[in-house]
Residue, then its C-alpha position, 0 to 999 in steps of 0.5 A: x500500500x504504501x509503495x502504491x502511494x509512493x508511485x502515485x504521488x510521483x506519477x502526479x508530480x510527472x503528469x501534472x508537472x508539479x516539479x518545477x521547484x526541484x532545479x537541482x539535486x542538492x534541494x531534493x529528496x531521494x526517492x529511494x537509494x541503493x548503496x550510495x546511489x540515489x534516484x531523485x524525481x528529477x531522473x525520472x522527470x519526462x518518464x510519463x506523457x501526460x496522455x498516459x492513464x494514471x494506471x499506466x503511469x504507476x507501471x512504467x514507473x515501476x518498471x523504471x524503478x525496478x530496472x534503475x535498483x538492478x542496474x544499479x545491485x548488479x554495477x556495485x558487485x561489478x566495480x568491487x571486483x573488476x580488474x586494474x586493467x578493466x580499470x584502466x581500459x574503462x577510464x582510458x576510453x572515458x578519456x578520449x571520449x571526452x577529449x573527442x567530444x571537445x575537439x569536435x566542438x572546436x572543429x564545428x567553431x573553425x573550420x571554414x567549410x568552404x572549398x573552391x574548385x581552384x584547390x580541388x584542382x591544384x590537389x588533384x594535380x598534386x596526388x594523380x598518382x593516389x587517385x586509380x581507379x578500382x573500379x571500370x568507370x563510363x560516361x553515357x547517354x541512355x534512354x529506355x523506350x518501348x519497342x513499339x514507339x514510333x519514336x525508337x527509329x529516329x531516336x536510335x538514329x540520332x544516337x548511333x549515326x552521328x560521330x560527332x556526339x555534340x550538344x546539338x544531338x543531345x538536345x534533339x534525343x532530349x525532346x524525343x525521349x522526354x515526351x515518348x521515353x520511360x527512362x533517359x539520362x543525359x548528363x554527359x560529364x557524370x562518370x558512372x561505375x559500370x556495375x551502376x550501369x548495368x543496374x540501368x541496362x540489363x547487360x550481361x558480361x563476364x568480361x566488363x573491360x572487354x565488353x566497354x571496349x568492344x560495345x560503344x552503342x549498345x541497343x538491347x531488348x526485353x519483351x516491351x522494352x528497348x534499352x538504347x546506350x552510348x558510351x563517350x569515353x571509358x576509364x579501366x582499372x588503374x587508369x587516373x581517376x578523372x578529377x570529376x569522379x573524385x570531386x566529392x572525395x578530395x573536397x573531403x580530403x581537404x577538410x579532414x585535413x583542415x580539421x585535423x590542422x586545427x585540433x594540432x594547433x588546439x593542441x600545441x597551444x594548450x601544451x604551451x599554456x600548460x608549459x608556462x603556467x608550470x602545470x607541467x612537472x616531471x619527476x624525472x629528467x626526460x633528457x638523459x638516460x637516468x636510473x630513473x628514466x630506464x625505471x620509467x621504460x622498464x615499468x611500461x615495458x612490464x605486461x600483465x603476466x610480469x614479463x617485458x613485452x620486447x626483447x628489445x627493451x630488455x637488451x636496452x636496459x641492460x646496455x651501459x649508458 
């Protein structure tokens, strides 16, 4: 009975919002306690909606409270026997967490995000040698038609006779094809891996560098529709990735590397702040190889079995300084 009570007067504190008053910890009264943890009300404020039945309410506060002693039994008997290096591990990942979250926020303060087409050039020009292809890559026009159109004679005409593949022939197969096609595409400077292309042109092949090499214009049929394709221009693999199919990556390149410039520069100026308001002592001298300092080496040397973890370490501490 007087657990009842007890939730349902915390269940009217949530749904009523009754809770103003209690902004921090230290003014308010525990719920309940598991060894030297406490649950306030306001760990459990925003638990319950206000369109919840009062009935409701009481079990999922139940069930939050039953989890929270749990949690809370199960994390005591934990930490009283987990090992040093758990220990470690656990505070190490703490560590970097924190610092990762930090540096992020000074990121998102810095970094100018803007990268004009000039510097894409001048890098891409700079690592060609980085950027081969591993995959086959085309650039093509494409159109899907049904083969009983009126138009597929004169489309497939003006997409396969003509040497020359101007602008002039790409706008005429526009006209026709965005008034009687299914599907088209005509963005001639776009590089497509050639696994994409055969998502929009059903080409079977074993051999993808022969096929592109032999099948410039390529017209295939299924039971209602014809695929009509022209490749412009090929690239294999190992050949240099054109600087178009590469624009997105390096544009990203660029600002990893503006990010990581700016957390080294964080860095450098709060080791120079440390340095100069003397937060920085060693008890050890860094500089010279002292009994003290190969004491240091021999202590982060030793692994968890008592054993050094390289030979090479051992024959440096045994060698006469």
């Amino acid at each position: 009975m007087k657990k009842l009570i007890v939730l349902l007067c915390v269940a009217g504190c949530l749904v009523g919002n009754i809770l103003t008053s209690c902004n921090k910890k230290a003014k308010e009264k525990p719920l309940l306690r598991v060894f030297d943890n406490y649950l306030y009300p306001s760990d459990i404020e925003g638990l319950v909606s206000g369109n919840v039945s009062a009935e409701d309410s009481i079990a999922i506060i139940d069930n939050y409270i039953n989890q929270w002693i749990l949690q809370m039994v199960v994390l005591d008997k934990a930490e009283n026997n987990i090992n040093k290096r758990f220990e470690k591990e656990l505070q190490d990942y703490k560590n970097s967490l924190i610092t990762y979250e930090y540096e992020q926020s000074i990121v998102k303060q810095l970094l100018d995000t803007n990268v004009g087409d000039n510097e894409i050039q001048q890098y891409y020009e700079r690592n060609k040698e980085n950027f081969t292809l591993k995959n086959n890559i085309v650039r093509m026009v494409y159109v899907k038609i049904e083969k009983d159109s009126p138009s597929l004679s004169k489309i497939k005409k003006l997409m396969f006779t003509n040497k020359e593949f101007t602008e002039e022939v790409v706008v005429d197969i526009q006209k026709l094809a965005s008034i009687h096609a299914e599907e088209y595409f005509f963005d001639t400077e776009v590089w497509l891996p050639f696994s994409d292309f055969q998502r929009i042109v059903p080409i079977e092949t074993y051999n993808e560098e022969m096929y592109i090499k032999q099948n410039r214009q390529i017209s295939i049929s299924d039971d209602s529709c014809t695929y009509l394709a022209r490749i412009l221009e090929f690239k294999i693999v190992d050949d240099i990735s054109p600087l178009s199919f590469e624009y997105s990556n390096i544009k990203n390149i660029i600002l990893n590397k503006r990010k990581i410039e700016i957390i080294e520069k964080m860095q450098r100026d709060l080791l120079r702040t440390a340095e100069i308001d003397n937060n920085i002592e060693y008890f050890f001298d860094r500089n010279k190889n002292t009994d003290t300092k190969k004491k240091v080496v021999d202590t982060a040397a030793v692994n968890k079995d008592g054993g050094v973890v390289k030979e090479q370490q051992k024959e440096q501490k045994d060698t006469p300084s």
